[in-house]
Structures are given as C-alpha cells and as structure tokens.
matplotlib code that plots the C-alpha trace (Angstrom):
import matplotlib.pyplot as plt

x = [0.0, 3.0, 4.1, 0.8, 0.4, 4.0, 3.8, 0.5, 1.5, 4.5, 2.8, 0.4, 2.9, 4.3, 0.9, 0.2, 3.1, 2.4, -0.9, 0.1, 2.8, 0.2, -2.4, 0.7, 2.3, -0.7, -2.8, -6.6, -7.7, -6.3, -6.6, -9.4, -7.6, -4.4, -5.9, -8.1, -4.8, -2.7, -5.7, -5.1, -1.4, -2.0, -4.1, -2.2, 0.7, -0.5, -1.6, 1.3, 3.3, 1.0, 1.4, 6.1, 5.4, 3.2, 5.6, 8.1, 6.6, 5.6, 9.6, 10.6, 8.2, 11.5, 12.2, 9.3, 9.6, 13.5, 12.1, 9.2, 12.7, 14.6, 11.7, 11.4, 15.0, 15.1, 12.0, 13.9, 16.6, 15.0, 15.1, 19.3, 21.3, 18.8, 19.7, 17.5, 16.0, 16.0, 12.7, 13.2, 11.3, 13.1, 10.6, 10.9, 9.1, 8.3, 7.9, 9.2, 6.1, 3.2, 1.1, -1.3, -0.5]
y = [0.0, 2.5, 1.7, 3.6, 6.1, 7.3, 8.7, 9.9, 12.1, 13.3, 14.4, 16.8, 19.4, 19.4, 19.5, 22.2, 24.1, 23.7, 24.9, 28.2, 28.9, 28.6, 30.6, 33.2, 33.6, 32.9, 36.2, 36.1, 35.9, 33.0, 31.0, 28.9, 28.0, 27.3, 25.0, 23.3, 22.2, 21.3, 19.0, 17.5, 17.2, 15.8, 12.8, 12.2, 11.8, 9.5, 6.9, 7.4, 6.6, 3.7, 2.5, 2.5, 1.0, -2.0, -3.5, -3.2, -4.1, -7.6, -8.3, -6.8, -5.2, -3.5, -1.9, 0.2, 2.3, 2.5, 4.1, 6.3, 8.0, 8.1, 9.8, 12.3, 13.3, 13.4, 16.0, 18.0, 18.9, 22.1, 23.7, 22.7, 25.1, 28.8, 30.6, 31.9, 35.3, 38.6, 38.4, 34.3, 33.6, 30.9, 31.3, 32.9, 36.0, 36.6, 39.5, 40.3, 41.1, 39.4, 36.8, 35.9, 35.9]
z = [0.0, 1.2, -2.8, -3.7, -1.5, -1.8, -4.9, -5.2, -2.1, -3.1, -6.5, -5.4, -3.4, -7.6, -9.0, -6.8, -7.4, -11.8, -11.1, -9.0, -11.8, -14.6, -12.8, -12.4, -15.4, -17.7, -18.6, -17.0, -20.4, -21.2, -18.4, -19.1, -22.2, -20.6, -18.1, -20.4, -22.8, -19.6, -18.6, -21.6, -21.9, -18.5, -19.5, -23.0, -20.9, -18.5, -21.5, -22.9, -19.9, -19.8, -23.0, -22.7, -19.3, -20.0, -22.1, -20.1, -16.5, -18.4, -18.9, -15.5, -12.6, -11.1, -14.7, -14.7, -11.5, -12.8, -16.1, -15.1, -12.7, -16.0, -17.5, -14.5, -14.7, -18.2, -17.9, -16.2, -18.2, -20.4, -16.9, -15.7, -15.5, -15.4, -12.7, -10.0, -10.7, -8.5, -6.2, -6.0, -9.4, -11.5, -14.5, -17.6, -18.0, -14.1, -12.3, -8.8, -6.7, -9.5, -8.4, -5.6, -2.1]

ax = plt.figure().add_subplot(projection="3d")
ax.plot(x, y, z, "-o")
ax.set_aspect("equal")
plt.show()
C-alpha cells in the first residue's frame, strides 16, 4: 500500500506548485484556455506513460519504476542550469512582486 500512496502524495505538493505557476504567469484571459490544454497534456501523458510501461513491466516489474525516474529526470533537463532570478522567481518572463499571495 505505502508503494501507492507514496507517490500519489508526493505528486500533489508538484501538482500544486504547476498549477500556482500557470495561474501566475498565464494572462486572465487565457486562463481557461491554458488549463483546459494542460488537462489535456495531462491525460495524453498518462496513457502514454502507460502505453512505454506495459511492455516493459511484463519483462521486469522492477524496470518500470527504474524508467518512469529516467523519465522524470530526463523532464527536467529544459530547466538545468537557469539561474535563480532577482525576487526568488526561476521562470521565464516573471515579475518580482506578480502573483497571488
């Protein structure tokens, strides 16, 4: 069960944080819009994590946890190496002082 629960809980601080940057950074106008195609991205993502994990889990059970971490750290890569900005923001295009408190 702890094999479960682990990872859903240590998803949702992230999720939360993705959501709070999108809601920051994306104009009001399109925020619906935004959301809406992230939802999406979301799910299409899940199935195809899915689909390049069946295969693999059927030849070694231990594999697929070792590749969905591969795949995490691999995500991670377009952000290496930016540099923290003045007012704590790490993103593109942010403001010191913009967003919701």
């Amino acid at each position: 069960m702890a094999a479960f629960a682990m990872p859903g809980a240590a998803e949702k601080p992230q999720l939360t944080a993705v959501f709070a940057v999108r809601h920051e950074q994306t104009p009001r106008a399109l925020r619906g819009r935004v959301f809406a195609a992230g939802a999406g991205l979301r799910i299409t993502g899940f199935a195809a994590g899915a689909t390049a994990a069946g295969p693999v889990a059927s030849r070694s059970v231990a594999a697929a946890p070792l590749l969905a971490a591969v795949v995490c750290a691999l995500s991670a890569l377009p952000c290496a190496g930016r540099a923290a900005r003045p007012g704590g923001h790490t993103t593109p295009g942010a403001r010191a002082g913009s967003g919701a408190r």
